[in-house]
N, C-alpha and C positions, 0 to 999 in steps of 0.2 A: 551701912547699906546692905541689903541683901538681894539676893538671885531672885528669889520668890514673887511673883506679882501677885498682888492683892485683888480684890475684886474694883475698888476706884480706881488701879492701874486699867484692868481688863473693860471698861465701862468708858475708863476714855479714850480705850486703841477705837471700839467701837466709835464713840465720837470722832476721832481723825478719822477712820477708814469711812464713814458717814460724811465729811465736810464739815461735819458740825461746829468740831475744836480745831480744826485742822489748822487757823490764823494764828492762833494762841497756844499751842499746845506746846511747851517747850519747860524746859527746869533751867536752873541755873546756874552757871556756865563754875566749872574749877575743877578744885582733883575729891574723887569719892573713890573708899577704901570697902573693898570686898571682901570677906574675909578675914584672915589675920597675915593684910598684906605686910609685908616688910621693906627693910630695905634693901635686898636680893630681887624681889617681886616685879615681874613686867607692868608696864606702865601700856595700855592700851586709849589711843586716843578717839575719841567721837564726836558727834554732833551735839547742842544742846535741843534740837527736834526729840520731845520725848519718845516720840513712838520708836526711832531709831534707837534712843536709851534702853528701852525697857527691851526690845529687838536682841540685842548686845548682852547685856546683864544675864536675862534668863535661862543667856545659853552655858553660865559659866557658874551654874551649880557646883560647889566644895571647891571653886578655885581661890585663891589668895593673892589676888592683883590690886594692883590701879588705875580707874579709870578716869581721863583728864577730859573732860568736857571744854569741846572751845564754843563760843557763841558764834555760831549761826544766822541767828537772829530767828531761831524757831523753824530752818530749814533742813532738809535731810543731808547727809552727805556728799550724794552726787550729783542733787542739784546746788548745792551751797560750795561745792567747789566749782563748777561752772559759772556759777557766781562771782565766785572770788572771795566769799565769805570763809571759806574751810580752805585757810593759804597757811605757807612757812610762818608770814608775820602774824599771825593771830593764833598759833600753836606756840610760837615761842613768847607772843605775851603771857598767855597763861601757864605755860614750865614756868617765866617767871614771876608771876603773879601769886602762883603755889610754892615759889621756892621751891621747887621738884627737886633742886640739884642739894639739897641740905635735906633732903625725904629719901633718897633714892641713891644709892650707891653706883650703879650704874650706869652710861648717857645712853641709851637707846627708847627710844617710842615706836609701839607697833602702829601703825596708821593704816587706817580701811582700805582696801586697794582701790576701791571708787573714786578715792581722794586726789587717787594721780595726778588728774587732768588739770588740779588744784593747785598741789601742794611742791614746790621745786624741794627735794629734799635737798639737796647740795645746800642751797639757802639755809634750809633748816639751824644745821651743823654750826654754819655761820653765828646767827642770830641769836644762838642759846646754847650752844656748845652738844645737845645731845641730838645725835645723828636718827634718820630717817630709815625706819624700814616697813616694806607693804608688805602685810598681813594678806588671808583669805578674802573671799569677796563674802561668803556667807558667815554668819556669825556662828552657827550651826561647827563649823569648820575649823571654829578657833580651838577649841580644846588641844584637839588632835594636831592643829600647829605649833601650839605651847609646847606638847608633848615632844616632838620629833624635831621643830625646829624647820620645820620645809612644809613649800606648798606645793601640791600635788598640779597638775594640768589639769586638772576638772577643779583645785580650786580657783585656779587665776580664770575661767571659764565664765561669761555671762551668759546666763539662759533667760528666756522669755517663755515658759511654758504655760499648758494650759489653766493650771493651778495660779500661776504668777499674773497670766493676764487676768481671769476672774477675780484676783483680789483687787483689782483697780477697780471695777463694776461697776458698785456699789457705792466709792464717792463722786464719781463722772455721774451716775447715777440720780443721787440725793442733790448736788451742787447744781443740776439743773431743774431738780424739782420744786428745788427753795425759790425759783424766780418762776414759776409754772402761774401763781396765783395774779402776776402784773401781765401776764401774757393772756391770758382768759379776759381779763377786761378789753385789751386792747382786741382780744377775736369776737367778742362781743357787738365793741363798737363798729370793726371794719365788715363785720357781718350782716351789719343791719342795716348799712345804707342802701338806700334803697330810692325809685322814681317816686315814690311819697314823702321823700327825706329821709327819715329812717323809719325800720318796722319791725315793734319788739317781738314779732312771731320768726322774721328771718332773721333774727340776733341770736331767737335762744337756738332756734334748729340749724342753721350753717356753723355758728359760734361751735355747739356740742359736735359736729362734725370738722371743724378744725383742730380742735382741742385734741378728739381724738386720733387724727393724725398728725398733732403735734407730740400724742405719745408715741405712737407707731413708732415715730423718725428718732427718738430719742433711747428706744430698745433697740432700731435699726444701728444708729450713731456709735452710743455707749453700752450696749451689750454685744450686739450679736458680732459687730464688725470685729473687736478684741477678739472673741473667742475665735472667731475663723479666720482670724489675719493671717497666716502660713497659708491657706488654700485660696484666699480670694486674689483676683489678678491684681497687676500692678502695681507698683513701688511704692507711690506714694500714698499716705493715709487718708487725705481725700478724697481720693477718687476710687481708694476701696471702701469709702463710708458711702460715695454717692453713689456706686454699684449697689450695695445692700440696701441704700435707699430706695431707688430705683425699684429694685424688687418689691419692698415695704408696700411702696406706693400701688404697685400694680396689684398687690394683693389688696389692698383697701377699695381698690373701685369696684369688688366681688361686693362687699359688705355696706359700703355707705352710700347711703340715699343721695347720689350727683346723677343733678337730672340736666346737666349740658357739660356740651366738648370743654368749655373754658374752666369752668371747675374743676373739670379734672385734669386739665394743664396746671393750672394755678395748685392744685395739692400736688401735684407729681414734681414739681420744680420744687413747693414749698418743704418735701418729705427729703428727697434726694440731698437738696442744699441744707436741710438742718442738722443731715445725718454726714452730708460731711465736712462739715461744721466740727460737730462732737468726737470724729473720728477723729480727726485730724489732732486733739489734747494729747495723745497716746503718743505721740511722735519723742515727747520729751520724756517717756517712761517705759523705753523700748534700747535694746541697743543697735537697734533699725538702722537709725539716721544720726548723723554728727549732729554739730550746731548748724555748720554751713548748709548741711542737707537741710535740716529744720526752716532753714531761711530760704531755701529756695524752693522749697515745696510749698511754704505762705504765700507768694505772690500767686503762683496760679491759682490755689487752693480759695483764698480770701475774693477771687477776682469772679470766680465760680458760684463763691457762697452769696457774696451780694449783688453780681447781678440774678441769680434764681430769685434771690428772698424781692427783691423789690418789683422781678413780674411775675411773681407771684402772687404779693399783695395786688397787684394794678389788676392783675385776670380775677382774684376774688372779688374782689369793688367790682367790677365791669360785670361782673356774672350776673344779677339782678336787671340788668340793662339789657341785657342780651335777649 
């Protein structure tokens, strides 16, 4: 194996950071030798999520390790230890599944520090005899951990910066566009009914007016709210995706042809609630909120998004009538 990514490595990061591969995207799972590892050589453990693989690897140019791959099941680190998937017991199948302990002279595994919340090392020790220690949180980081043997406070440190939320963009992005094409029929059909039954002239002109502020809400949701999460009010993800919607919406009734009040209730509900809808993804890719935060922000969160989404559909239906 080498450090080096290839242009099909580089072609499917795009794919996961797309959605595209993002289900499938994983190798499989055991011990791969970097260099001219030996058996002195640290033993660095990780995800079988390749994007995390190739993440890991690239950053460890001219070094002479081993890298043990646990299954996952094709998830990353820190949500596969949330999981339960990246635990003690499925690090120490694979130590022995690889015979690490007749590879490797000896017991020590460096483990991702993401994996904490996962991984009980005490267990570890237990189940396979070689003991647990947490590495840097960036792989960028590990070198210079090799090197010195410590992690600094800026490594044990999680950031969420402007760089790091833009790299989410882009499959929050694509994953809602790949369902854009079943949602056009259905603004189609809810567009046209009409007191003649339906009418394919108010299908295609309200339908192309939903449509477009079903994109608004999804630049509002999955772009703009990530990038300005630090500035926008309150806590939860929510209700800072329904603020920017909010906004979204009120700029849309400058530009789209809504010639009554109900319409533009019915899009200001339907923009706000989709936006935060999509904001609210980000909660599990943040170190914002715990789990339990995660669970308690859903109930209000979900209770907001479906009742908007459903009088919002009833105010567009009823618009024609009005």
């Amino acid at each position: 194996m080498t450090a080096t990514l290839t242009l099909r490595d580089d072609l499917g990061s795009i794919g996961a950071r797309t959605g595209f591969t993002r289900n499938n995207y994983k190798i499989t799972p055991g011990l791969y030798c970097l260099g001219d590892a030996g058996k002195n050589s640290p033993v660095l453990v990780t995800a079988n999520y390749k994007l995390s693989f190739d993440a890991l690897r690239k950053e460890l140019m001219g070094q002479n390790l081993w890298i043990l791959v646990v299954d996952t099941r094709g998830i990353n680190v820190w949500c596969a230890a949330g999981k339960g998937t990246f635990s003690a017991e499925e690090i120490a199948y694979q130590v022995q599944r690889a015979q690490l302990d007749q590879i490797v002279s000896h017991r020590e595994l460096l483990l991702p520090q993401l994996s904490a919340n996962g991984v009980a090392a005490h267990e570890l020790k237990k189940l396979c005899g070689f003991r647990g220690r947490f590495g840097p949180i960036l792989a960028a980081d590990i070198p210079e951990f090799l090197r010195t043997g410590e992690t600094s406070e800026t490594m044990r440190t999680v950031t969420f910066s402007l760089r790091e939320r833009a790299v989410l963009v882009p499959l929050e992005v694509c994953m809602t566009l790949k369902h854009l094409f079943v949602a056009a029929v259905v603004f189609f059909v809810l567009s046209g009914i009409s007191p003649d039954f339906f009418s394919l002239g108010l299908a295609l002109n309200r339908g192309t007016v939903l449509l477009l502020a079903t994109l608004m809400a999804i630049f509002a949701g999955a772009a703009a709210t990530p990038l300005l999460l630090p500035w926008l009010p309150f806590r939860q993800f929510w209700l800072k995706g329904a603020v920017v919607g909010a906004i979204a919406a009120l700029l849309l009734f400058a530009g789209l042809p809504l010639t009554s009040s109900i319409e533009k209730i019915a899009i200001f509900l339907w923009v706000s609630g989709s936006s935060a809808f999509l904001a609210m993804n980000f909660t599990g890719s943040t170190p914002f909120t715990s789990l339990s935060g995660v669970a308690k922000e859903m109930r209000p969160g979900l209770a907001f998004q479906i009742s908007s989404t459903v009088l919002a559909i009833l105010f567009w239906v009823a618009g024609p009538f009005m």
